[in-house]
Structures are given as structure tokens and as C-alpha cells.
N, C-alpha and C positions, 0 to 999 in steps of 0.2 A: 562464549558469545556475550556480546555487551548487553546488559539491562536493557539500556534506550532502545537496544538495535533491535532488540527481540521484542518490545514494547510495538516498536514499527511497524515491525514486521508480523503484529497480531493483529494489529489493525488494515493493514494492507491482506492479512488472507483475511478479514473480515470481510471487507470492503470488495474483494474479489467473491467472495461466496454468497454475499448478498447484494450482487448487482441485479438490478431487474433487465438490462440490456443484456441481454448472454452474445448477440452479435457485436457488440461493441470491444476494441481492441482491449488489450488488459493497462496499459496505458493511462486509460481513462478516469481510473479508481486515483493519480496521483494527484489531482488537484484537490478532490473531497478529502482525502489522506493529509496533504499538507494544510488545507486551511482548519481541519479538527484540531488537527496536536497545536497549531498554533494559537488557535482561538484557547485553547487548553492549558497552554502554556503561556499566554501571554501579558503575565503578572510576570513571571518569570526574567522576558526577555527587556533589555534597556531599550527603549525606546532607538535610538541610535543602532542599534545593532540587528533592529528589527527584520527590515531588508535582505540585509547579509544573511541571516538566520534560515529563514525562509528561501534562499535560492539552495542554501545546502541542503537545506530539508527538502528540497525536491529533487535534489541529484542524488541523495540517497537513498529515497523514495522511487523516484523511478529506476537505479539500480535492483535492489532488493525483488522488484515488478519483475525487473528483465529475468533474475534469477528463480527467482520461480515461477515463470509462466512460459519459460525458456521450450520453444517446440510447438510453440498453443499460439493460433494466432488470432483466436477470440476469445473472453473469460467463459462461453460455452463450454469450447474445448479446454479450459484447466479445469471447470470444474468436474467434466465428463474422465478427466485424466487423476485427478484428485480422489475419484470417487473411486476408480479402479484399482487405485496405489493401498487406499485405506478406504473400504464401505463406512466404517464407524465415523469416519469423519463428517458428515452431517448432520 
């Protein structure tokens, strides 16, 4: 698994497990998700490339979403699902 991806992707079950909307789709956690890493990153990225950067970082963002909330169709339900996979996880 790649560094970045797994970076992402701890921040997307962050963002999933501290949503305070639990009826809200899971979906929802990718805009707060992409504008952190970018705000975070954005020394980083060329001014020019900024754009570009940011539509992939939401397509991989809400990929990663899809893949783990896969069956849930509110972050209620992943985190009810979450919790029964692994108790210790909270």
C-alpha cells in the first residue's frame, strides 16, 4: 500500500468516525478530506497544477470512501459496522 494512499486513507476513517451527522451519506467526509490535505499540502503543489491536483485528490478520495463504506449507506451505518468488525476501534 502506498504511503500517500494509506495517509488518505487515515484521514478519510477519521473524518468518517468523527462525523457529527451519522445520517449523512459517507460521501460527505470528501470535500473536508480534500481541502485538509490540500490546505496541508499546498506549499508543496505549483501553483499551475493546483486544479489538476485537487480533482484527483477527490477522485481518489471519494474512491477509497466508496471502498470502505461499501454496503453502509450512512456514516451511522459504517460506523455501527466498524464497531462490530473491531470493538477496539474507537
Amino acid at each position: 500500500m502506498n504511503l500517500k494512499w494509506q495517509s488518505l486513507r487515515e484521514r478519510i476513517e477519521y473524518h468518517l468516525c468523527n462525523a457529527l451527522v451519522e445520517g449523512e451519506r459517507p460521501e460527505c467526509v470528501v470535500d473536508a478530506v480534500v481541502a485538509e490535505t490540500i490546505a496541508e499540502q499546498r506549499a508543496a503543489i505549483p501553483l499551475p497544477l493546483r486544479s489538476e491536483y485537487a480533482e484527483e485528490l477527490r477522485e481518489q478520495t471519494l474512491e477509497i470512501v466508496r471502498k470502505l463504506t461499501y454496503g453502509t449507506l450512512t456514516i451511522g451505518d459504517y460506523k455501527i459496522r466498524r464497531q462490530r468488525q473491531d470493538p477496539r476501534s474507537n
